[in-house]
KENUPA-791678 format. One record per atom (N, C-alpha, C): residue number from 0; atom name; residue in three letters; z, y, x. Coordinates in pm, 1 decimal, padded with zeros to 6 digits. Atoms other than C-alpha are relative to their C-alpha. Layout:
N
VOVO   nr  atom  rest         w         v         u
VOVO  NUM    CA   ALA         Z         Y         X
...
//
This chain:
133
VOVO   nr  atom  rest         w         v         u
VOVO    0     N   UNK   00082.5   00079.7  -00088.7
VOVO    0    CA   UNK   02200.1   01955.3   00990.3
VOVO    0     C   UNK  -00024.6  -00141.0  -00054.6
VOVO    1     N   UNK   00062.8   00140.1   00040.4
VOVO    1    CA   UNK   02221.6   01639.8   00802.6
VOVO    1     C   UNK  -00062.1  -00027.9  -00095.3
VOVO    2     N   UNK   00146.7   00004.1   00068.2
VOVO    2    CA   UNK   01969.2   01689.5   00547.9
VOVO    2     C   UNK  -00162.5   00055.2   00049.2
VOVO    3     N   UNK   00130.9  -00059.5  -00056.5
VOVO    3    CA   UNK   01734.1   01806.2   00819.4
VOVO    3     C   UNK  -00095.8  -00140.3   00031.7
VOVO    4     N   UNK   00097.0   00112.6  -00009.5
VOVO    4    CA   UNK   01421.5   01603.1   00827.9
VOVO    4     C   UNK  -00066.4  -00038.0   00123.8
VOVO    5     N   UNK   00016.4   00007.0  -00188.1
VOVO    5    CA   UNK   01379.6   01442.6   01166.8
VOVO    5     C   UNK  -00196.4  -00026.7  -00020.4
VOVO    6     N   UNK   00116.0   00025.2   00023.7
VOVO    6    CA   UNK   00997.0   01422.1   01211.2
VOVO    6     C   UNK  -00071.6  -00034.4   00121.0
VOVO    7     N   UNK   00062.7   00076.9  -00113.6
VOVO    7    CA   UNK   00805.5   01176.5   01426.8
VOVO    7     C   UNK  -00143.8   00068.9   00039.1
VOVO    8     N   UNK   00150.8   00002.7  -00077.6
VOVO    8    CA   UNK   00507.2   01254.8   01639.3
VOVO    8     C   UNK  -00099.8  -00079.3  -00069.4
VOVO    9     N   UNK   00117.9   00087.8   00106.3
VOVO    9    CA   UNK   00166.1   01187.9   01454.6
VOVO    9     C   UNK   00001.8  -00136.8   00062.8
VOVO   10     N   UNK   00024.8   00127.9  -00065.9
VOVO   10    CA   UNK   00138.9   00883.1   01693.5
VOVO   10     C   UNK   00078.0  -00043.8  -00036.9
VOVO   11     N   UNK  -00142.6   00105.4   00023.6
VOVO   11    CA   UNK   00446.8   00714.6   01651.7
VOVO   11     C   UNK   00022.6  -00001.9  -00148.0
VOVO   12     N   UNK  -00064.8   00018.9   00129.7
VOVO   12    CA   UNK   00435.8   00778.6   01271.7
VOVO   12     C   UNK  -00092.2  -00042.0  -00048.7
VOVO   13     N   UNK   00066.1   00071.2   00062.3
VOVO   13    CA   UNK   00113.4   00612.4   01242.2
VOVO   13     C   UNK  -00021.0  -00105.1   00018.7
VOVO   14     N   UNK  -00049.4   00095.5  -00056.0
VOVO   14    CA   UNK   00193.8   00360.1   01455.8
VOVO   14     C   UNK   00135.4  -00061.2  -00078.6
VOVO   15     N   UNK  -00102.5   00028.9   00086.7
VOVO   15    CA   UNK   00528.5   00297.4   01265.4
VOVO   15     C   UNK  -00063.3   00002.7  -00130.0
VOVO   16     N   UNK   00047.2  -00015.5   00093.9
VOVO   16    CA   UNK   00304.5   00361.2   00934.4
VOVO   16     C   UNK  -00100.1  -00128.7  -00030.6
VOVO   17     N   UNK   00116.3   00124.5  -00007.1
VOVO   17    CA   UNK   00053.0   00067.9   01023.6
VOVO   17     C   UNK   00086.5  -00142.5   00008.0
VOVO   18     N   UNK  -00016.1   00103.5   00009.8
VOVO   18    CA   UNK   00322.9  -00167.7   01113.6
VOVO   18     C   UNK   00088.3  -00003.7  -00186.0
VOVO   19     N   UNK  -00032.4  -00024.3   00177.8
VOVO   19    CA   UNK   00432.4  -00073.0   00717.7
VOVO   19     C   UNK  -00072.4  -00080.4  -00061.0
VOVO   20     N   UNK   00124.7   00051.7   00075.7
VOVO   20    CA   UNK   00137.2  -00138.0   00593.6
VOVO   20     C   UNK  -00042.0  -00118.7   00018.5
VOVO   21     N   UNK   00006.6   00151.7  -00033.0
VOVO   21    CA   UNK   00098.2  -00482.0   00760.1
VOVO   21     C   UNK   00053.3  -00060.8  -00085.7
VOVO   22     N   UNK  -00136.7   00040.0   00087.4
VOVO   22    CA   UNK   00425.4  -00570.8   00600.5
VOVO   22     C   UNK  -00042.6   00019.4  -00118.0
VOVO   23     N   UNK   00021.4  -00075.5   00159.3
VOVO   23    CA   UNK   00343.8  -00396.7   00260.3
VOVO   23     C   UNK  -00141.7  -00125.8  -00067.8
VOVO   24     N   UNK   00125.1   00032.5   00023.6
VOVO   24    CA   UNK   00005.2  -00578.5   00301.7
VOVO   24     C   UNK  -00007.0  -00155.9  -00028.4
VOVO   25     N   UNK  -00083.7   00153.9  -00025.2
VOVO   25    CA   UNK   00167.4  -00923.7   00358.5
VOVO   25     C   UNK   00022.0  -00031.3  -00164.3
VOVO   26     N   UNK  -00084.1  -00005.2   00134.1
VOVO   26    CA   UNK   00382.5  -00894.3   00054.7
VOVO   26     C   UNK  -00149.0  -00008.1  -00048.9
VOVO   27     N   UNK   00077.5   00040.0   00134.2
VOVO   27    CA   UNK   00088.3  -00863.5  -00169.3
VOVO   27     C   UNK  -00113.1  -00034.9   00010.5
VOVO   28     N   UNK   00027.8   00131.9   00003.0
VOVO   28    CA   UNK  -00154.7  -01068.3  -00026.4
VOVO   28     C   UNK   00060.0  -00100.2  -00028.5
VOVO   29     N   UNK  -00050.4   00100.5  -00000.4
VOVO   29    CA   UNK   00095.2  -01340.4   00003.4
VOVO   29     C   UNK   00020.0  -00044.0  -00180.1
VOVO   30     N   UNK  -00003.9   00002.4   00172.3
VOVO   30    CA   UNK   00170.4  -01255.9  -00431.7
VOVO   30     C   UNK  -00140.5  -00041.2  -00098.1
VOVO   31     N   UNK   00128.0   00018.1   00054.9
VOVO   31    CA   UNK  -00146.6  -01227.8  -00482.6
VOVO   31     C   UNK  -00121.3  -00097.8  -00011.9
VOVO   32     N   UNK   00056.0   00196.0   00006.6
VOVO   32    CA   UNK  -00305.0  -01578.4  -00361.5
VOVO   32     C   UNK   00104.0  -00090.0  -00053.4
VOVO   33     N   UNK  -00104.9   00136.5   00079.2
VOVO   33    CA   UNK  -00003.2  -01772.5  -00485.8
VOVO   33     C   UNK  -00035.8   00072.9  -00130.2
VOVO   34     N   UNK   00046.8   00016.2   00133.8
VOVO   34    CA   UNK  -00093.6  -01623.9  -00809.5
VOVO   34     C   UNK  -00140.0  -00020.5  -00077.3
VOVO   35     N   UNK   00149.6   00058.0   00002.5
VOVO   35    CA   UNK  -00442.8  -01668.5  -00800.4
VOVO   35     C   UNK  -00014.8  -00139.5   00018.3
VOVO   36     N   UNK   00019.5   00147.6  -00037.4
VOVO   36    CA   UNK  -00455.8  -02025.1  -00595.8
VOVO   36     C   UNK   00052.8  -00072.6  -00076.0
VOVO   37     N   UNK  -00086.6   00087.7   00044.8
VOVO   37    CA   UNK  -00128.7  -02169.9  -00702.4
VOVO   37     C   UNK  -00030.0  -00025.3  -00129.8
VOVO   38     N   UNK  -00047.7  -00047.6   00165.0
VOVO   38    CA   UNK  -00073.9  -02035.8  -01072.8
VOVO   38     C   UNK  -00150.8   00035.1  -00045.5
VOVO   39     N   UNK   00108.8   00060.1   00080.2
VOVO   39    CA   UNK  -00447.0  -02010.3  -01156.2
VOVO   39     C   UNK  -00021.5   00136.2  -00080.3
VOVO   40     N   UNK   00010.4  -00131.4   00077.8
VOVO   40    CA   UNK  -00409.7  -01618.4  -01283.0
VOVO   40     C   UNK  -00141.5   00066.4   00049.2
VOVO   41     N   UNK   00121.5  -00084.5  -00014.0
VOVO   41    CA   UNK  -00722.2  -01411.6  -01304.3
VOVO   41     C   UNK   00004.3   00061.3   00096.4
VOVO   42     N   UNK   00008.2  -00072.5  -00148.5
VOVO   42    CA   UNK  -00819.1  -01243.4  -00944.9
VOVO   42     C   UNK   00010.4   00111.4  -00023.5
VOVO   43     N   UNK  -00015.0  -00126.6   00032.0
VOVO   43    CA   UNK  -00799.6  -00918.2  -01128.4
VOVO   43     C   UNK   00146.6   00054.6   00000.5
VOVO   44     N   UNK  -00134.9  -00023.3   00032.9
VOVO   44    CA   UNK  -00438.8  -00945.3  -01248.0
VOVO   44     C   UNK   00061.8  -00048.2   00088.3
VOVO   45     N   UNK  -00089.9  -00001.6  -00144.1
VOVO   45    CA   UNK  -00331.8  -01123.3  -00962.2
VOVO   45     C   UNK   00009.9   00137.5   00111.4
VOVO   46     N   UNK  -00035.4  -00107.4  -00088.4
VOVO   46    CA   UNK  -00402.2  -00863.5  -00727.2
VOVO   46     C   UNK  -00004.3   00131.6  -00047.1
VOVO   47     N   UNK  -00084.3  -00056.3   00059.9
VOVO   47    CA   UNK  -00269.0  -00616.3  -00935.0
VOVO   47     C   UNK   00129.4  -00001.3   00021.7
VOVO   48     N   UNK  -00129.2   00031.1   00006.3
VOVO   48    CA   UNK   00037.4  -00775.9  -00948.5
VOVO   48     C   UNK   00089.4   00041.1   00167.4
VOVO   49     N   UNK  -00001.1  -00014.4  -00127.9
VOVO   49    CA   UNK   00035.9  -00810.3  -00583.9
VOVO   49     C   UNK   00024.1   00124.0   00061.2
VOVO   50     N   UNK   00016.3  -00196.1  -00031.7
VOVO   50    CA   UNK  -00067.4  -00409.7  -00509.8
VOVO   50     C   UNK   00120.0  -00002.5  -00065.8
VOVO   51     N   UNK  -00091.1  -00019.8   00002.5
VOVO   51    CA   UNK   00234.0  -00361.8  -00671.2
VOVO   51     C   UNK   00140.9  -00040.8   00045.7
VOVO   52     N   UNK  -00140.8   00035.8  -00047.8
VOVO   52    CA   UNK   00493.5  -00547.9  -00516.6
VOVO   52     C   UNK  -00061.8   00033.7   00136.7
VOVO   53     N   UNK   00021.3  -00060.2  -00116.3
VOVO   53    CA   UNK   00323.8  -00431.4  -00188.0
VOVO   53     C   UNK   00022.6   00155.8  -00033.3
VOVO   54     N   UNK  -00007.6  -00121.6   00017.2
VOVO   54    CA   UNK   00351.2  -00060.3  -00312.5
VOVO   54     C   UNK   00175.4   00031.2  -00052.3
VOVO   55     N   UNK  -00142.4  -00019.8   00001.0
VOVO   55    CA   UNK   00755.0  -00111.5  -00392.7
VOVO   55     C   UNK   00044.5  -00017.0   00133.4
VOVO   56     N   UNK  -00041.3   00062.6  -00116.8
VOVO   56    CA   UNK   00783.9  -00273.0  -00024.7
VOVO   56     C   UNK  -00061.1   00155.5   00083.9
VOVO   57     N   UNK   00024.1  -00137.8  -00059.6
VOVO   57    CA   UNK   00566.7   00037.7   00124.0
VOVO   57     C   UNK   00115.4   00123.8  -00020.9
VOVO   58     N   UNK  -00098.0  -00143.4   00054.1
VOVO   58    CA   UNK   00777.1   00320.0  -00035.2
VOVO   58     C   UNK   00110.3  -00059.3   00099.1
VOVO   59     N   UNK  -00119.1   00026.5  -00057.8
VOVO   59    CA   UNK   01075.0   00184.2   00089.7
VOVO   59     C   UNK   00043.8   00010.7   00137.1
VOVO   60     N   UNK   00025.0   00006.6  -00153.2
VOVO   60    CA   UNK   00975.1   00102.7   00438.9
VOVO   60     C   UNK  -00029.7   00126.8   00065.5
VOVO   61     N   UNK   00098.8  -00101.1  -00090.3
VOVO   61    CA   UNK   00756.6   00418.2   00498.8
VOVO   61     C   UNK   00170.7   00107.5  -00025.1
VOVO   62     N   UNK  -00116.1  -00126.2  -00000.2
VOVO   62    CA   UNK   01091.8   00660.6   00335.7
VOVO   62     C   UNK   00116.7  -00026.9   00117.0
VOVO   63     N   UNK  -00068.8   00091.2  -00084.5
VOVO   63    CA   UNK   01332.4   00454.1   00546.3
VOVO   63     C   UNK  -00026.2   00030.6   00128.4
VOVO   64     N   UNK  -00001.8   00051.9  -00163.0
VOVO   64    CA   UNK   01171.4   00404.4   00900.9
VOVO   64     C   UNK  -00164.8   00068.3   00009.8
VOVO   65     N   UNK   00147.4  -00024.4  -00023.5
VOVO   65    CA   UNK   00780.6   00513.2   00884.1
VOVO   65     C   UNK   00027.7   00165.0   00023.7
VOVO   66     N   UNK   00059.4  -00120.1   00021.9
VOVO   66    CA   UNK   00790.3   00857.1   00791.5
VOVO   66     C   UNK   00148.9   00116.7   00028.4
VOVO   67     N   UNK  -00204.8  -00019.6  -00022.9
VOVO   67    CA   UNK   01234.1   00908.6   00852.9
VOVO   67     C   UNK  -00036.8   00118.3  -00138.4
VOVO   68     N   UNK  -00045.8  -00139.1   00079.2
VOVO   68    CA   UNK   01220.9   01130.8   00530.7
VOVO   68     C   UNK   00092.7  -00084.7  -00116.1
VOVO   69     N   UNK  -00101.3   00077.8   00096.4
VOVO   69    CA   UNK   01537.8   00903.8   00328.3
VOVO   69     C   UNK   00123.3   00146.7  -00031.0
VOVO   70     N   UNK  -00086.4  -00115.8   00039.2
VOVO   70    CA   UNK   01704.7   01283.5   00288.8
VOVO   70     C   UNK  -00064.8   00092.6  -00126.9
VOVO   71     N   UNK   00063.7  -00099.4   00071.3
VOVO   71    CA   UNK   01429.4   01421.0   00089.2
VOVO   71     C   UNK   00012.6  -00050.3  -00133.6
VOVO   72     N   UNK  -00025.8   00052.6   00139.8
VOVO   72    CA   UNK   01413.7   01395.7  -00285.7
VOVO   72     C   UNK  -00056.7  -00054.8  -00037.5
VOVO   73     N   UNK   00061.9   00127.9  -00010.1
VOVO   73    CA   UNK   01382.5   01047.4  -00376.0
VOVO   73     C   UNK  -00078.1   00021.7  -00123.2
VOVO   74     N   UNK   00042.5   00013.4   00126.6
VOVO   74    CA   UNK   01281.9   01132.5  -00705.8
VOVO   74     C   UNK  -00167.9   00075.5  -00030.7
VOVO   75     N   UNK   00126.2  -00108.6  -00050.8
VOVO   75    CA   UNK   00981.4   01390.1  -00599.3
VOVO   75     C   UNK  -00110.4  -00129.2   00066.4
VOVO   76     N   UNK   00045.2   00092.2  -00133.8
VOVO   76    CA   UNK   00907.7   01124.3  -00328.1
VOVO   76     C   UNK  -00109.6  -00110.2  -00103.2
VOVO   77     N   UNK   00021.3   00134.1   00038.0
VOVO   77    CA   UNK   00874.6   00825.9  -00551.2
VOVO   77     C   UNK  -00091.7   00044.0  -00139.3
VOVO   78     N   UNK   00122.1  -00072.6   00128.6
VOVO   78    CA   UNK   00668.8   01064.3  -00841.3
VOVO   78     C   UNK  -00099.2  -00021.9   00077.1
VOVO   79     N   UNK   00100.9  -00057.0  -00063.8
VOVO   79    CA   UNK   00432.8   01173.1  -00572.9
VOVO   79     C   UNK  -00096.9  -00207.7   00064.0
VOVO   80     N   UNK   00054.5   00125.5  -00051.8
VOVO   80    CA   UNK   00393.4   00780.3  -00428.3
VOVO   80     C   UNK  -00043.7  -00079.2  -00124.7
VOVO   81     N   UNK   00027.9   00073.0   00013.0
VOVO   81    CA   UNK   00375.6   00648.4  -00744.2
VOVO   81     C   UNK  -00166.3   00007.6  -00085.6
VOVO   82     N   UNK   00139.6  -00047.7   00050.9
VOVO   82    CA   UNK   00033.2   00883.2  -00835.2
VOVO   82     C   UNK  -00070.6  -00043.4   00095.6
VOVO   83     N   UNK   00044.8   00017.4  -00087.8
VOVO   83    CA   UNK  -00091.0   00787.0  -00494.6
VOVO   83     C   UNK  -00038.0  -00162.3  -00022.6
VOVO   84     N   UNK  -00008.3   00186.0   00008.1
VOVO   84    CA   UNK   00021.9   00371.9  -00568.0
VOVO   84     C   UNK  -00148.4   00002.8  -00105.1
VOVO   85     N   UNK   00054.3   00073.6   00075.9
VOVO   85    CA   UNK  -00168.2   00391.9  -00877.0
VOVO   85     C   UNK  -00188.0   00038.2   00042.5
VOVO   86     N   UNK   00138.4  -00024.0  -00016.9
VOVO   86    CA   UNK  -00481.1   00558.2  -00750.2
VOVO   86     C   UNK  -00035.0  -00117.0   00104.7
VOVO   87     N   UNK   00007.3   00130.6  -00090.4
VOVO   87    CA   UNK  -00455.4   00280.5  -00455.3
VOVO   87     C   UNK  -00008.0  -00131.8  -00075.5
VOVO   88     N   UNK  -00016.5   00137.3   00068.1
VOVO   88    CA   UNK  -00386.5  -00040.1  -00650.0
VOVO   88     C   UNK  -00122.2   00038.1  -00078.8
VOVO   89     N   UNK   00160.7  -00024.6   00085.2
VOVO   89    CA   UNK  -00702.2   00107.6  -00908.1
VOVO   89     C   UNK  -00134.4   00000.3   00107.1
VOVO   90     N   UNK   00137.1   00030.8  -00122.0
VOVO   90    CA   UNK  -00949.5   00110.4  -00594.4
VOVO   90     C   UNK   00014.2  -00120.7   00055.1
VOVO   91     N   UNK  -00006.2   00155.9  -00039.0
VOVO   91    CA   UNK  -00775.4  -00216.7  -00452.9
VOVO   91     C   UNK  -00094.9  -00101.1  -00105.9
VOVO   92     N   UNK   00007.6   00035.5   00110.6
VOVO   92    CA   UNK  -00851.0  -00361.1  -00795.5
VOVO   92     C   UNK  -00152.4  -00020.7  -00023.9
VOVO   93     N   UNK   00176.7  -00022.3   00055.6
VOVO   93    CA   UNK  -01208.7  -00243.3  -00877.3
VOVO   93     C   UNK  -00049.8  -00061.0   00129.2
VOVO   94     N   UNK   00047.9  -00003.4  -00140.8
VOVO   94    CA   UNK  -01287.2  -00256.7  -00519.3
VOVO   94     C   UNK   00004.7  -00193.8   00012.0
VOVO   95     N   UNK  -00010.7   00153.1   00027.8
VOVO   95    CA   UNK  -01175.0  -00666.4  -00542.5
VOVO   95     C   UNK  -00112.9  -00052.4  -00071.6
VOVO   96     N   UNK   00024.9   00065.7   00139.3
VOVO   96    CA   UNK  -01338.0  -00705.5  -00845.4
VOVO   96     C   UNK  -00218.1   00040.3   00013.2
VOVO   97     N   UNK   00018.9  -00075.6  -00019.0
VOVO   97    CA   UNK  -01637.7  -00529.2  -00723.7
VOVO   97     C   UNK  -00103.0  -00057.4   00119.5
VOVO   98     N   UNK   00043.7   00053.4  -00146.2
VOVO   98    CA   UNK  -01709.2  -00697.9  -00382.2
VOVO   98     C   UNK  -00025.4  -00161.8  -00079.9
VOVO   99     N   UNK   00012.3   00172.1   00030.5
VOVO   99    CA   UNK  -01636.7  -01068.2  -00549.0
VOVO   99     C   UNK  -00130.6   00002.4  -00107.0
VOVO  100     N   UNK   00110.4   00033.8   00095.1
VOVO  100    CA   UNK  -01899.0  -01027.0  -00869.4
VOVO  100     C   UNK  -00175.3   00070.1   00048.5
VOVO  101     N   UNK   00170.8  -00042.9  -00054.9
VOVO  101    CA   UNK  -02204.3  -00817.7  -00675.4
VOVO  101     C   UNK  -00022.7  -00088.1   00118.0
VOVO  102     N   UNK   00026.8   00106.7  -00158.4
VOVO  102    CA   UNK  -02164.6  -00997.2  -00322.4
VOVO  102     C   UNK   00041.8  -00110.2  -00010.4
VOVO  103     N   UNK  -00072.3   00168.4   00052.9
VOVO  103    CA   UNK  -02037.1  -01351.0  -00447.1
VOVO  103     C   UNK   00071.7   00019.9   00134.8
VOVO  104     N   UNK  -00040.6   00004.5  -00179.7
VOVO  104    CA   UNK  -01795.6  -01253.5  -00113.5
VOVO  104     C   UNK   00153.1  -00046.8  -00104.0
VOVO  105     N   UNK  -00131.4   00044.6   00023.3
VOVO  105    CA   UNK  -01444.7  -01481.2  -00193.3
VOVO  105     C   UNK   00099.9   00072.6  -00036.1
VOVO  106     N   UNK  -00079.8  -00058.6   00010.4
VOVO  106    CA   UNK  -01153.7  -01369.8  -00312.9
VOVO  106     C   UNK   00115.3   00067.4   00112.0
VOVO  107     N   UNK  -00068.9   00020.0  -00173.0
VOVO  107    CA   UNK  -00987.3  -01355.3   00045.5
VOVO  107     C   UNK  -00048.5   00135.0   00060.0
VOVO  108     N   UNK   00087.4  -00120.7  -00088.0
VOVO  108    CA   UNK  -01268.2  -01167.5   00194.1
VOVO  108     C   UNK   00020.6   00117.1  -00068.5
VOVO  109     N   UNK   00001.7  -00109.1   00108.9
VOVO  109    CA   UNK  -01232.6  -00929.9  -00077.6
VOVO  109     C   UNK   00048.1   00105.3   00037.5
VOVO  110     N   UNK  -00130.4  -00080.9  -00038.0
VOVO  110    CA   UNK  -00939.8  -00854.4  -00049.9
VOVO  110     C   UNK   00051.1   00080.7   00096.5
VOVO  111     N   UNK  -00075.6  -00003.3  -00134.3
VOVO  111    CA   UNK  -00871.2  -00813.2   00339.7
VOVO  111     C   UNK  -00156.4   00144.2  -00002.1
VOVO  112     N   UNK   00112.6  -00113.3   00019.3
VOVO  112    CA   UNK  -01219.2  -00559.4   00300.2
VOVO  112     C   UNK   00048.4   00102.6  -00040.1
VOVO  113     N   UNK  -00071.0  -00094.5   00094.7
VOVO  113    CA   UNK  -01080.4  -00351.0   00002.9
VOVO  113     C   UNK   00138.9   00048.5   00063.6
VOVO  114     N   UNK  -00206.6  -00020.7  -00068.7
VOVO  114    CA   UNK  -00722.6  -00366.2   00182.5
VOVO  114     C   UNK  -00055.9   00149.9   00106.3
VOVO  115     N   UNK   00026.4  -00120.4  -00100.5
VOVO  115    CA   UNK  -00834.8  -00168.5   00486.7
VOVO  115     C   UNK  -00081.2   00089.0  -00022.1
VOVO  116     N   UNK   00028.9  -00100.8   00007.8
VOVO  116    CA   UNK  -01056.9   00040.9   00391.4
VOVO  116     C   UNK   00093.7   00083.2  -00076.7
VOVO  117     N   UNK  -00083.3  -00139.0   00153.2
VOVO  117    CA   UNK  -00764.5   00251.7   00096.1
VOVO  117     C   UNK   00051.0  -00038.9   00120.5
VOVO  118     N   UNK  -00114.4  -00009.4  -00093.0
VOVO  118    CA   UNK  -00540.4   00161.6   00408.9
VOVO  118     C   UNK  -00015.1   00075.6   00113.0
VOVO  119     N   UNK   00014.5  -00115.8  -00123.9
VOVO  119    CA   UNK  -00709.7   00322.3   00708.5
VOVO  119     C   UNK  -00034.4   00114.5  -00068.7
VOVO  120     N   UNK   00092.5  -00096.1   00005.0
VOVO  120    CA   UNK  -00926.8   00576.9   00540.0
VOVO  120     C   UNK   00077.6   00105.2  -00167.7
VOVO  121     N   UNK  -00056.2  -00092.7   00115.0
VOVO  121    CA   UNK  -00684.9   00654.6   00218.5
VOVO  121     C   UNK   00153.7   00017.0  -00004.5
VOVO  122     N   UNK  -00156.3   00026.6   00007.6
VOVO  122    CA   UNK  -00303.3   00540.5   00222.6
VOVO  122     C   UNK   00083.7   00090.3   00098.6
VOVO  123     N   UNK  -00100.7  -00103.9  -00140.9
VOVO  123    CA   UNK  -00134.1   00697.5   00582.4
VOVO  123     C   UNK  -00061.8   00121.4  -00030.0
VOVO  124     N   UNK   00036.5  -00103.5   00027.8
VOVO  124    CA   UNK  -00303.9   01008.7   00463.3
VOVO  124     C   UNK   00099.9   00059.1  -00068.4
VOVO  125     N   UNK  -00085.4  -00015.3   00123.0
VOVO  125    CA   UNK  -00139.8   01048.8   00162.0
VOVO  125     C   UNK   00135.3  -00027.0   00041.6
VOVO  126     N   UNK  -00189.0   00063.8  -00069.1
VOVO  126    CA   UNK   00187.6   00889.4   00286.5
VOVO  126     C   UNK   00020.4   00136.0   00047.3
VOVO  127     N   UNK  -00063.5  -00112.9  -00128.5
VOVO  127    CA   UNK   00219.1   01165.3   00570.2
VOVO  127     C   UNK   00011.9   00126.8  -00072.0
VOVO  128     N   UNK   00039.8  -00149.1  -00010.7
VOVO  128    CA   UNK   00083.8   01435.0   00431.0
VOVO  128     C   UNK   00022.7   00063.9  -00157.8
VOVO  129     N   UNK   00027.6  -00048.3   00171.0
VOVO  129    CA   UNK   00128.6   01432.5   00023.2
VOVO  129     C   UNK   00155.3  -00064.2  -00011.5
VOVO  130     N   UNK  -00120.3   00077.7   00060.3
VOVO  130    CA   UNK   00431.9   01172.3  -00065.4
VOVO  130     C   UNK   00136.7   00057.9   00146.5
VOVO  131     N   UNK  -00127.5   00019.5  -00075.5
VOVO  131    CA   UNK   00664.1   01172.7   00274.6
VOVO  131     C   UNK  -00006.5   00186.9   00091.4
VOVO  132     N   UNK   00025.4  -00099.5  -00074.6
VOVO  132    CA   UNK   00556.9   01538.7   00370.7
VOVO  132     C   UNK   00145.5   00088.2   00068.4
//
């Protein structure tokens, strides 16, 4: 019984999955303008950098408390999230890069655009149903 995988109600695990992703989303905005504003790094490689320290903070959170699967195999888990991270952080990325040079739309706006759309319409997908299945 104690490697059985307790499994939340779609509601409550996308609800617990969104306040993830807030968090997750935090983290690398917050990396990602201090390395842009502060430090003066290219908007490309900053939020890069960023998507990735938000995509170590996701995993963690969603195996943990989002998705309760911290019994399953971390090593499967963290393969499967990190084909998912990189296809995410590569659409964050372009998608940034993308919005700022055709729509002269800020680096900010960009971002918070590109964010939610891979977040509602691509990320809790994948989470639930591919990585934390």
């Amino acid at each position: 019984m104690q490697n059985e995988v307790q499994k939340l109600p779609l509601r409550k695990t996308f609800i617990r999955a969104q306040i993830v992703s807030l968090t997750a989303t935090s983290v690398d905005f917050l990396i990602s303008i201090l390395l842009h504003h502060i430090f003066s790094i290219y908007y490309v490689t900053a939020t890069t950098i960023g998507s990735i320290c938000g995509a170590v903070t996701s995993f963690s959170l969603g195996r943990n408390w989002a998705f309760l699967n911290k019994n399953g195999r971390i090593r499967k888990q963290a393969f499967r999230f990190v084909v998912i991270s990189g296809f995410s952080i590569f659409a964050n990325t372009t998608g940034v890069y993308f919005f700022k040079e055709n729509f002269d739309i800020s680096f900010l706006a960009s971002r918070i655009i590109v964010a939610v759309l891979i977040g509602v319409f691509f990320n809790f997908f994948m989470n639930r149903y591919f990585v934390f299945r």
